[in-house]
VODRENVO-458940 format. One record per residue: residue number from 1; z, x, y of N, C-alpha, C, CB in turn. Coordinates in steps of 0.001 Angstrom, whole numbers. Glycine has a CB too. Example, Ala and Ser with C-alpha at 12.3 -4.5 7.8 and 13.67 -1.06 7.14 Angstrom:
{1 {7800 13190 -5690} {7800 12300 -4500} {7800 13200 -3300} {9046 11308 -4473}}
{2 {7080 12850 -2250} {7140 13670 -1060} {7870 12900 30} {5725 14084 -598}}
This chain:
{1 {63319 115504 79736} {64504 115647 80568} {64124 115668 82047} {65271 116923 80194}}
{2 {62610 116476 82513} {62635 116380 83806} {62449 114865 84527} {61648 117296 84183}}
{3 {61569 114337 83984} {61883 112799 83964} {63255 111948 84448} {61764 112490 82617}}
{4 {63956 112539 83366} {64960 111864 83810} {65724 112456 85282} {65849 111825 82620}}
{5 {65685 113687 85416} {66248 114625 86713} {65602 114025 87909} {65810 116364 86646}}
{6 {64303 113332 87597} {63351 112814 88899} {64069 111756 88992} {61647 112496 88784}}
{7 {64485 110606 87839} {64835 109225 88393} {66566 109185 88538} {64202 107934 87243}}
{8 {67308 110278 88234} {68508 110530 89162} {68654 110759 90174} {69085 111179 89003}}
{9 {67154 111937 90667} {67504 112147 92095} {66773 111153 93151} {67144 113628 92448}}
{10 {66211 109756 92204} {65889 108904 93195} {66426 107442 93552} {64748 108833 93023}}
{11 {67494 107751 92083} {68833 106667 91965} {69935 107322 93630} {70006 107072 89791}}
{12 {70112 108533 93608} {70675 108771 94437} {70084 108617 95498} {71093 109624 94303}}
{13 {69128 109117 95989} {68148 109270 97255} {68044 107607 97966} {66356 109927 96631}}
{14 {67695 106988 96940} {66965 105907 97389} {68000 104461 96953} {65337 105988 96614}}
{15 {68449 104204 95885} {69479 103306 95291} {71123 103521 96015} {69480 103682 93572}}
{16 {71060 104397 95910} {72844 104771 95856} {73412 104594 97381} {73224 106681 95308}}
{17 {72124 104781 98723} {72570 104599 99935} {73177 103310 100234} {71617 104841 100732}}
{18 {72001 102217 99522} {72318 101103 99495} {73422 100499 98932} {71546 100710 99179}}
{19 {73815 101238 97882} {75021 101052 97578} {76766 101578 98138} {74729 101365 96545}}
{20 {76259 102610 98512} {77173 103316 99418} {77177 102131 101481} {76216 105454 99450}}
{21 {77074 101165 100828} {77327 99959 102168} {78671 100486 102967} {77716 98057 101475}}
{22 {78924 100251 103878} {79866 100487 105319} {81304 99984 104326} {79337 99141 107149}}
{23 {81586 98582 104044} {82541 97856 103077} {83173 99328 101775} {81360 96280 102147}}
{24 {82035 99549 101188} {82388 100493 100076} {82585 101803 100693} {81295 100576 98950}}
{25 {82539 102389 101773} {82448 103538 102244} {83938 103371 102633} {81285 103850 103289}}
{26 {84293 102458 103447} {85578 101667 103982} {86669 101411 102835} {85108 100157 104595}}
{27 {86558 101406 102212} {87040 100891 100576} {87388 101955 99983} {85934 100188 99563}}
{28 {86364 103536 99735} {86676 104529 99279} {87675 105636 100107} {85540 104911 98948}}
{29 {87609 105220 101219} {88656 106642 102487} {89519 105827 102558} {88124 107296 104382}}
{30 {89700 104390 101959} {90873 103891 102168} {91623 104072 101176} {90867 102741 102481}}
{31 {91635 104343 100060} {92005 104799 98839} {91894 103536 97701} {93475 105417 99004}}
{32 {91203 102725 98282} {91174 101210 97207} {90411 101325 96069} {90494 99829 97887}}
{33 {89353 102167 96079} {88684 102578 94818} {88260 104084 94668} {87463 101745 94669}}
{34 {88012 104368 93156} {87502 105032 92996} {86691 105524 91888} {88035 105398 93336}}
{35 {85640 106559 92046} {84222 106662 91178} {85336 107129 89828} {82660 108146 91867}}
{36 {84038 106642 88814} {84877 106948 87376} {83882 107731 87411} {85228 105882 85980}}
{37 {84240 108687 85800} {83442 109500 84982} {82329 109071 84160} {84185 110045 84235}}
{38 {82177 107909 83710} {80955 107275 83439} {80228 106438 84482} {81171 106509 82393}}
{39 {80443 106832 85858} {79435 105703 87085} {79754 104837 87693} {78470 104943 86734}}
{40 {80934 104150 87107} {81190 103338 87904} {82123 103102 88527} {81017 102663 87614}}
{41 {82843 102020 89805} {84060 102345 90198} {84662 101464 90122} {84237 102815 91202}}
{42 {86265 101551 90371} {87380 100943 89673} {88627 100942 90853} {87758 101871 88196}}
{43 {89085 99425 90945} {90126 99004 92328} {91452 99725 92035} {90510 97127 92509}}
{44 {91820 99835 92544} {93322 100752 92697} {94355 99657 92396} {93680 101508 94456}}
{45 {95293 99481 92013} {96252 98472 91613} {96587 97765 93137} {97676 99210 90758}}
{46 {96739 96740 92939} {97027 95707 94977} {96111 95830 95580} {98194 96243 96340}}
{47 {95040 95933 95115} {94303 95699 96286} {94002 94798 96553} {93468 96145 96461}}
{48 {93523 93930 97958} {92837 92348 98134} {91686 91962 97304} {92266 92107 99590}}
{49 {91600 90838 97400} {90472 90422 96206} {89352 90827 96567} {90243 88950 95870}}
{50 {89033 91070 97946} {87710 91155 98587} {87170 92333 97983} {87720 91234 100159}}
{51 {88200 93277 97651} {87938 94529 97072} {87848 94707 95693} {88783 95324 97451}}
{52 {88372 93908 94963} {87802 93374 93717} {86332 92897 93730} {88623 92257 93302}}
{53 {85931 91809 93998} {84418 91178 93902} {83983 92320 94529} {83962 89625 94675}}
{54 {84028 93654 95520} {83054 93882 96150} {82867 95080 94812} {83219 94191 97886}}
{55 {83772 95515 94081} {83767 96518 92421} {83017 95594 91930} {85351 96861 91301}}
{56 {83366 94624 91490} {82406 94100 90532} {80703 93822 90680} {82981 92919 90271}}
{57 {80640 93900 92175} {79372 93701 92470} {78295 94836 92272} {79405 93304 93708}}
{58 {79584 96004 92872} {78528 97389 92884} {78257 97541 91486} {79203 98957 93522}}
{59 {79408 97552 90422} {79439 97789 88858} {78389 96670 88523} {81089 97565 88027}}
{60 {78143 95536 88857} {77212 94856 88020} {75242 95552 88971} {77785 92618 88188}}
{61 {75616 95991 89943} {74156 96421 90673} {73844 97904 89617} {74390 96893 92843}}
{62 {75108 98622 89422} {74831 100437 88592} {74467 100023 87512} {76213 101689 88253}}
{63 {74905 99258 86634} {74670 98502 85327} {73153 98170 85109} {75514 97126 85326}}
{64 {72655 97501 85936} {71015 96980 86467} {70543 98400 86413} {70762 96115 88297}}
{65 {70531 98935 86898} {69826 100120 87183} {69889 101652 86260} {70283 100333 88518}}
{66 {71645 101748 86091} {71392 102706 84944} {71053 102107 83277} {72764 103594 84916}}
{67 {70581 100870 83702} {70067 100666 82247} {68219 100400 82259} {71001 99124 81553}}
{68 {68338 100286 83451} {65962 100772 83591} {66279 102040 83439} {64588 100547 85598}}
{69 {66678 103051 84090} {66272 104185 84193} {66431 104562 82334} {67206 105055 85450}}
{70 {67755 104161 81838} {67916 104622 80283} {66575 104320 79838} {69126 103790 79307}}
{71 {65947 102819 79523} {65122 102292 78990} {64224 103408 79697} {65009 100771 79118}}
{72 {64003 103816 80610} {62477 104016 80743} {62665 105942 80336} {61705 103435 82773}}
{73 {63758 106240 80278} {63364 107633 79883} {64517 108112 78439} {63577 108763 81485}}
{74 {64379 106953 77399} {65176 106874 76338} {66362 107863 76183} {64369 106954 75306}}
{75 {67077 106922 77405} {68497 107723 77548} {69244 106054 76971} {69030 108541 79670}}
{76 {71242 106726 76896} {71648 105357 76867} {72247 105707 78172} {72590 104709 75585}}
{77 {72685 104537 78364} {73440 104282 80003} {74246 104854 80172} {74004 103133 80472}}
{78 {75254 104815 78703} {76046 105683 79562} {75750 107419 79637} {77488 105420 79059}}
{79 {74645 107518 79280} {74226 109177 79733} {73883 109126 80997} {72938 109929 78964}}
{80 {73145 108036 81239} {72837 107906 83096} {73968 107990 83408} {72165 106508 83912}}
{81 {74880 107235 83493} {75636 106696 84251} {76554 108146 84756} {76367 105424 83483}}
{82 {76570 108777 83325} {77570 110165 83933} {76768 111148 84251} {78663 110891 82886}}
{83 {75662 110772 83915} {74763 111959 85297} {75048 111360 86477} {72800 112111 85326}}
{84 {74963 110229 86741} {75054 109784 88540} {76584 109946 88381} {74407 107832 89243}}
{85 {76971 110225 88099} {78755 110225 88455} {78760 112098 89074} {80155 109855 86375}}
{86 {77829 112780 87832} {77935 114105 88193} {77250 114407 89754} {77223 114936 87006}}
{87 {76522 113629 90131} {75575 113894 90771} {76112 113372 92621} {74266 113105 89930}}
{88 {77192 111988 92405} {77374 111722 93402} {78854 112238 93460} {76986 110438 93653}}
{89 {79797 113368 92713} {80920 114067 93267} {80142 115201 93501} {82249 114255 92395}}
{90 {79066 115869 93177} {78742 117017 93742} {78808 117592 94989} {77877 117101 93541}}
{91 {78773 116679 96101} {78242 116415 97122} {80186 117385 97679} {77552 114412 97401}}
């Protein structure tokens, strides 16, 4: 388990800034998306398309990643995935 606590807190530390881009930061205080309970996030009904592809992009980048970290510390994804969900409303 500590294993896995190390490569959450470096999904966040180190992955998640990059993902947290100016667009998605812009996107979330605007009310166009928001984080789910299993990791990933999801467009608000009307929103522009731009805000669509830019969900699908982050969801296909968390996908990539909470599925190394599963593989490498025999979790399934979606156990990652709702640890980083727990991990990035903590805040």
């Amino acid at each position: 388990m500590r294993p896995f606590l190390i490569f959450i807190f470096l999904l966040t530390t180190f992955i998640s800034p990059a993902l947290h881009a100016s667009p998605l930061d812009d996107a979330r205080e605007a009310g166009q998306i928001i984080e789910t309970s299993d990791g990933y996030i999801r467009a608000q009904k009307g929103v522009p398309a731009n805000i669509d592809v830019l969900v699908t992009d982050i969801n296909t980048r968390r996908q990539e990643a909470y599925t190394k970290i599963a593989k490498k510390n025999g979790l399934t994804v979606k156990q990652v995935g709702e640890e980083s969900y727990k991990k990035r409303t903590a805040n």
